[in-house]
C-alpha positions as CSV (number, residue, x, y, z in Angstrom):
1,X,-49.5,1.1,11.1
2,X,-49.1,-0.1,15.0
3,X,-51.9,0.8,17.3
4,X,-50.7,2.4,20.4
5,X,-52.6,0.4,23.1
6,X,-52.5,0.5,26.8
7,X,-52.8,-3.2,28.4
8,X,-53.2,-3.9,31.9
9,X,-53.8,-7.5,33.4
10,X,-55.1,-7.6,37.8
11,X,-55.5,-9.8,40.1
12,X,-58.3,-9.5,42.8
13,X,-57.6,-12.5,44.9
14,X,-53.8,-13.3,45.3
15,X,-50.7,-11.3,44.5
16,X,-48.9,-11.9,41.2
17,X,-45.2,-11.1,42.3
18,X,-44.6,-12.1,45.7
19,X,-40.8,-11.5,45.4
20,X,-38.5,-9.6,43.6
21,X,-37.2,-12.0,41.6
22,X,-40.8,-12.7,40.1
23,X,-41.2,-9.5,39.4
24,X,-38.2,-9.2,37.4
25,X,-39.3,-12.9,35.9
26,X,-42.9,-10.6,34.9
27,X,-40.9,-8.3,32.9
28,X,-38.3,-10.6,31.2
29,X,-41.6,-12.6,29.9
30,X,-43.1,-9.1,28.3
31,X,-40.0,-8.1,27.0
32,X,-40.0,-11.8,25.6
33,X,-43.7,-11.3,24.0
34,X,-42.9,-8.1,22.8
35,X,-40.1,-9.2,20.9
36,X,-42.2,-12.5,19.2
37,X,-44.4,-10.3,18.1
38,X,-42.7,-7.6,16.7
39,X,-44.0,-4.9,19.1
40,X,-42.6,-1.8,20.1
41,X,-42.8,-1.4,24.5
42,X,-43.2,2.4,25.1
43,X,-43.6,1.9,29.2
44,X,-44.1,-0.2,31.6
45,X,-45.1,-0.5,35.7
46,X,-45.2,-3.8,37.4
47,X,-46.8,-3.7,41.0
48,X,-47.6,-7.2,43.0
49,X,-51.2,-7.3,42.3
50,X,-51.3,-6.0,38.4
51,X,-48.9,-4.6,35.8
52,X,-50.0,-2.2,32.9
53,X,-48.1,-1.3,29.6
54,X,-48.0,1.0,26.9
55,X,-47.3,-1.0,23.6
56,X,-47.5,-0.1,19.6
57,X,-48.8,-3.6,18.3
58,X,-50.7,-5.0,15.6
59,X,-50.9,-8.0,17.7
60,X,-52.0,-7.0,21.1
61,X,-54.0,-10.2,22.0
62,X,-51.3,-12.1,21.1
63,X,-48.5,-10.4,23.3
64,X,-50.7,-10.8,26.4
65,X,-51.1,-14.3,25.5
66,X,-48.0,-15.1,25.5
67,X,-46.7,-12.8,28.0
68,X,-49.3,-14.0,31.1
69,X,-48.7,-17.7,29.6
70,X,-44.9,-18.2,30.2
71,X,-45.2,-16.1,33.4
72,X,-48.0,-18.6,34.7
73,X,-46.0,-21.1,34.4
74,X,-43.1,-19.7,36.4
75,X,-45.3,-18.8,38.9
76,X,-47.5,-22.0,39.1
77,X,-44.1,-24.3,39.3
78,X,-42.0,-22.2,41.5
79,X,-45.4,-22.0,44.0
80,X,-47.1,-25.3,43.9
81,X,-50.0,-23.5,42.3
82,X,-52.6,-24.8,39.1
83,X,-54.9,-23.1,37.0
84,X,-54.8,-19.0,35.4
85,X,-53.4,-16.3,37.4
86,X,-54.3,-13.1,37.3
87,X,-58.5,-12.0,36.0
88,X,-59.6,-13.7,33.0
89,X,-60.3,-10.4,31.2
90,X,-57.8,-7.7,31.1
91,X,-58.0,-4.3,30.1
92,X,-57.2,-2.3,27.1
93,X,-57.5,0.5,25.6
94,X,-56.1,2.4,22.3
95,X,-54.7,5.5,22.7
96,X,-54.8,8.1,19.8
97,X,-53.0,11.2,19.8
98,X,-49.8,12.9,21.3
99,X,-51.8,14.4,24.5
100,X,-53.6,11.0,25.3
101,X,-50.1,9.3,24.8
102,X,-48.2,11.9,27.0
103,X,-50.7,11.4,29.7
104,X,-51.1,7.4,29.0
105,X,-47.1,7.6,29.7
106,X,-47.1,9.5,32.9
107,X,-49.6,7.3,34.6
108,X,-47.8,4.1,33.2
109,X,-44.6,5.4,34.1
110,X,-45.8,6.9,37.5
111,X,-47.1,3.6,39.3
112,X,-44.8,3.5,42.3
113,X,-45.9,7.0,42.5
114,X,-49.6,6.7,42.1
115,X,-49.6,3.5,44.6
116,X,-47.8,5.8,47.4
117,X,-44.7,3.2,47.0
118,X,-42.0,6.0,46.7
119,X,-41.9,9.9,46.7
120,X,-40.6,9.9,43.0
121,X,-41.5,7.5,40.0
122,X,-37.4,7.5,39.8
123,X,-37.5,5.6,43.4
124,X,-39.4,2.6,42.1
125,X,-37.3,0.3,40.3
126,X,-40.1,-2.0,38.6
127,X,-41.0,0.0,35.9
128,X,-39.6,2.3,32.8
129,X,-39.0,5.7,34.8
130,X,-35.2,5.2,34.6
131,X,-34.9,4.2,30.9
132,X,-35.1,7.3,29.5
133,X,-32.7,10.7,28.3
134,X,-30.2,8.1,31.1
135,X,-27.3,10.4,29.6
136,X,-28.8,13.7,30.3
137,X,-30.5,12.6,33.7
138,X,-26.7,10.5,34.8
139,X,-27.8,7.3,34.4
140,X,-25.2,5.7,32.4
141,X,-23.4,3.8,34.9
142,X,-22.3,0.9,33.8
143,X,-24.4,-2.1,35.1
144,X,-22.6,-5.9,35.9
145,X,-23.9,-8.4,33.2
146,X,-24.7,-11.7,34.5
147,X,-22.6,-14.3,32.7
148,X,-24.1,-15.8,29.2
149,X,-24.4,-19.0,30.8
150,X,-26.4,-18.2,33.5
151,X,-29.5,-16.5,31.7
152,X,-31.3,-19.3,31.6
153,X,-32.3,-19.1,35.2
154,X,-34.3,-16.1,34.4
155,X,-35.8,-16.3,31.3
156,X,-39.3,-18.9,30.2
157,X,-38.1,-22.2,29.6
158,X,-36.6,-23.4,26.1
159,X,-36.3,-19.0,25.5
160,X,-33.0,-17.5,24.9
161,X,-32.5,-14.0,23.4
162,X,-29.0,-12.7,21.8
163,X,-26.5,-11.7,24.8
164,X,-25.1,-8.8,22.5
165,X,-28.2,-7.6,21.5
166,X,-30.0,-8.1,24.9
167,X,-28.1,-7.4,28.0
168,X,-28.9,-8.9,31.2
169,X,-28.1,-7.5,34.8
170,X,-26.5,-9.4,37.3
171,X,-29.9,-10.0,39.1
172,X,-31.6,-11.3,35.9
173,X,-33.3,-8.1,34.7
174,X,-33.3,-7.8,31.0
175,X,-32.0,-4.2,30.8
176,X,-35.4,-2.4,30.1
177,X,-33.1,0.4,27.7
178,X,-32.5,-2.3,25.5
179,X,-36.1,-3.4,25.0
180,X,-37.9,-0.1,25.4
181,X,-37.9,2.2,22.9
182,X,-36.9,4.9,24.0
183,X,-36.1,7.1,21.4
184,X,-39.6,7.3,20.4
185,X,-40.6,8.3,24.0
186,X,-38.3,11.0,24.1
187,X,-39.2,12.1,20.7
188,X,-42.4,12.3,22.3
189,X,-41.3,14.5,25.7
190,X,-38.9,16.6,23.7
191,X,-36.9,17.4,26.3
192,X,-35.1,16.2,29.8
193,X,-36.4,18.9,31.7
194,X,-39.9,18.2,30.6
195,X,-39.6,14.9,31.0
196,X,-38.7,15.6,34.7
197,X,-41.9,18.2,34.7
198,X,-44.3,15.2,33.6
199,X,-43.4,12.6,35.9
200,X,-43.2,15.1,38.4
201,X,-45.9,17.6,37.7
202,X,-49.5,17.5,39.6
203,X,-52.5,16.3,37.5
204,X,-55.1,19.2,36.7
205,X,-57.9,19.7,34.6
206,X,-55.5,21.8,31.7
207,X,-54.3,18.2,30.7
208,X,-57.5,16.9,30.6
209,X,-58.7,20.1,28.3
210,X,-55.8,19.4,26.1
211,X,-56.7,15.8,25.1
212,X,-60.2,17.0,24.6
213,X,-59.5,19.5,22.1
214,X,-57.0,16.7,20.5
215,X,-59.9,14.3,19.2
216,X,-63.2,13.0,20.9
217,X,-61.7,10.0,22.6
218,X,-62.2,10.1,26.2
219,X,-59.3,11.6,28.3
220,X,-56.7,9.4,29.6
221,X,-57.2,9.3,33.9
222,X,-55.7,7.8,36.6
223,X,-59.2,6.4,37.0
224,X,-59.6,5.4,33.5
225,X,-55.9,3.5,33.3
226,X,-56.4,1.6,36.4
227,X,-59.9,0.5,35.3
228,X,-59.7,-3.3,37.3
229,X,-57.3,-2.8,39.8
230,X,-58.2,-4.1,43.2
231,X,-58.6,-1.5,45.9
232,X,-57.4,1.0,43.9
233,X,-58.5,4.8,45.2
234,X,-58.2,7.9,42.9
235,X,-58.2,10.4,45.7
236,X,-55.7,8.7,47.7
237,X,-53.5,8.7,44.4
238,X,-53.7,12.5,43.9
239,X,-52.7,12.8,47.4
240,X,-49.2,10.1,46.4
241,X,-48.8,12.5,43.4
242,X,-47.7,14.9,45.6
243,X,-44.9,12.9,47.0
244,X,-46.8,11.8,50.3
245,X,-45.6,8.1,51.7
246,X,-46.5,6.2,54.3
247,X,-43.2,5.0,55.7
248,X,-45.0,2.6,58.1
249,X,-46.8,0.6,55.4
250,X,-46.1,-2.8,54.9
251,X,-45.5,-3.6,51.1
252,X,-47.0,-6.7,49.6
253,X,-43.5,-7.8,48.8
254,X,-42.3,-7.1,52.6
255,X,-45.9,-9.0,53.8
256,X,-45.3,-11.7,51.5
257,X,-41.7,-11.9,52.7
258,X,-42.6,-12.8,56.1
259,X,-45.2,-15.6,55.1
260,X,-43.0,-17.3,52.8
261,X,-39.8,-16.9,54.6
262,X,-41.1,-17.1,58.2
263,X,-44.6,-18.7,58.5
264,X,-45.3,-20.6,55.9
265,X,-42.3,-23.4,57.0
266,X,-43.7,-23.5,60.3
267,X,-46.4,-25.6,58.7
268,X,-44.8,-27.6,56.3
269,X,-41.9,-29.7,56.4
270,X,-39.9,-31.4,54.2
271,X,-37.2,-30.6,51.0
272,X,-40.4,-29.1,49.0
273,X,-40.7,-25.5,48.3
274,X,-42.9,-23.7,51.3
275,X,-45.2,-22.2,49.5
276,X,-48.5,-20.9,50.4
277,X,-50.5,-22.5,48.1
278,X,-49.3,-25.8,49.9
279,X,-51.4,-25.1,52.6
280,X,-55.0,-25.8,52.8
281,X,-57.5,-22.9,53.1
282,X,-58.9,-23.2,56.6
283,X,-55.0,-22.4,57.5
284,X,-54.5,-19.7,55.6
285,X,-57.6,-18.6,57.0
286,X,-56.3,-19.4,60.4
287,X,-53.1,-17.4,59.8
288,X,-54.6,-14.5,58.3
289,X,-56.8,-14.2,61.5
290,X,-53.5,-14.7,63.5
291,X,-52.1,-11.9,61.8
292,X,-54.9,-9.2,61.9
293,X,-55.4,-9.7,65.9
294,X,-51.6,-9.3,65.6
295,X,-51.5,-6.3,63.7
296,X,-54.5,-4.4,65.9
297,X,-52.3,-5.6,69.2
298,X,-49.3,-3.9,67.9
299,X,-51.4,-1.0,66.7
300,X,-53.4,-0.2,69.8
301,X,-50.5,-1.7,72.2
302,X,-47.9,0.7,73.6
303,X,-45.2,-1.6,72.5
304,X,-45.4,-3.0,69.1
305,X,-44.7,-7.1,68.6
306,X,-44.8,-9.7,66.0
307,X,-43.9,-10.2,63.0
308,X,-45.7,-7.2,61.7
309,X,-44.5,-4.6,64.7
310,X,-44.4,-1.6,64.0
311,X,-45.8,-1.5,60.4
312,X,-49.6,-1.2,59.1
313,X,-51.6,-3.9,57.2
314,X,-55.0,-4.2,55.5
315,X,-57.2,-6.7,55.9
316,X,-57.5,-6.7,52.0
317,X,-53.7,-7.2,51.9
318,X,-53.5,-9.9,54.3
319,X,-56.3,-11.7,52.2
320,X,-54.0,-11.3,48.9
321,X,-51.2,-12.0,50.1
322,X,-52.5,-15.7,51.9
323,X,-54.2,-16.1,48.5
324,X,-57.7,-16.5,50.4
């Protein structure tokens, strides 16, 4: 029988997905793994700095193989960039029983949530929130399939799945209702309208008492499931439970926008890809500097300027995002 295992792979020092199309590569490449090894995917949440999933495998080790390997080397060609990406250890953890796995899928399911991204997990579209009861919730729309001759472009080299089988959105998103399975999951919420209570419901210590009187394994937390990832803060994710966002914050993917698009080609010339990792250290040093006296001049100034104007920025995200 298939263990149910939640996997999550971080990255302290550099962003993973930088754009949106790498994030939809990241998925494409689990769905791909997932497959190979004759998993089952439950969930799944991709942010730009870690992704976790919820998976019934026998071969766990070998679906995060493969999945991190064809994604590494996506990223390392498209960037300039050598070597591992992402920690060398990730995290895992085997989840028994149909109260760990209810809370195991909320927090999965709940990322853009949890990270203060969006004021429902149904806002975020990088993970599984919209795959499920689509009929009952209106979801069925029907989505424009990129032509069979141009999947190519989004999937690991020399892979190619069954266009019937595995539909493929005109962006190059695998259509996460044809890889999840969902029927299980909503086996396991019962019902629409308590699937819409759990993703939108507010942690509390009754779901904690429920998974303790379900077995001794330890309860499944917010802190427990994002055991790894960088500058992550439980109290600040009860407080994005509630549907609090900070409108002014600059996403990693908006942040990494402007370097790519707008700095990094300042510095480099040429028909090669402008890419950070093309630039020596001491620069990207140089810019993130640059960018934080920026950021405090627009913050403090009466009239915001620069490329970050009117936003907010970590220093911690400026270092990620410049890979330093």
């Amino acid at each position: 029988m298939r263990k149910t295992v939640h996997l999550c792979l971080s990255s302290h020092d550099e962003v993973m997905y930088r754009s949106e199309a790498d994030l939809i590569m990241g998925f494409n490449c689990l769905a791909l793994a997932v497959l190979e090894t004759e998993s089952r995917l439950l969930a799944e949440g991709f942010m730009t700095t870690h992704h976790h999933n919820l998976v019934q495998t026998d071969h766990y080790k070998e679906l995060m193989y493969r999945s991190r390997y064809a994604y590494a080397r996506y990223f390392n060609a498209k960037y300039s960039r050598n070597g591992q990406l992402g920690e060398r250890n990730y995290f895992s953890l085997e989840v028994e029983g149909l109260f760990h796995t209810t809370a195991a899928l909320n927090y999965v399911i709940r990322q853009g949530l949890h990270h203060g991204l969006t004021s429902t997990p149904f806002e975020y579209p990088h993970c599984s929130a919209n795959a499920f009861f689509r009929n009952e919730l209106g979801r069925r729309e029907e989505k424009q399939l990129l032509r069979d001759s141009n999947r190519y472009l989004y999937l690991p080299r020399n892979k190619s799945l069954p266009a019937d089988r595995y539909r493929m959105s005109a962006n190059g998103l695998l259509l996460r209702e044809d890889i999840i399975d969902t029927a299980y999951v909503e086996e396991i919420y019962i019902s629409p309208r308590n699937y819409l209570f759990q993703m939108n419901k507010v942690s509390n210590e009754r779901d904690l008492d429920e998974q303790r009187k379900e077995n001794d394994a330890p309860p499944i937390t917010v802190d427990l499931i994002e055991s790894g990832v960088p500058d992550f803060n439980s109290k600040t994710a009860k407080i994005f439970e509630q549907g609090k966002v900070d409108r002014k914050r600059m996403t990693d993917l908006e942040l990494c926008a402007v370097v790519d698009g707008q700095i990094v080609p300042r510095y480099l010339k040429g028909s090669e890809p402008a890419s950070i990792y093309r630039l020596s250290e001491s620069k990207r040093a140089t810019i993130c500097n640059n960018l934080w006296q920026e950021c405090l001049q627009s913050r403090f100034g009466r009239t915001p300027r620069g490329l970050l104007a009117g936003k907010n920025v970590t220093e911690a995200q400026l270092r990620r995002c410049l890979c330093i």
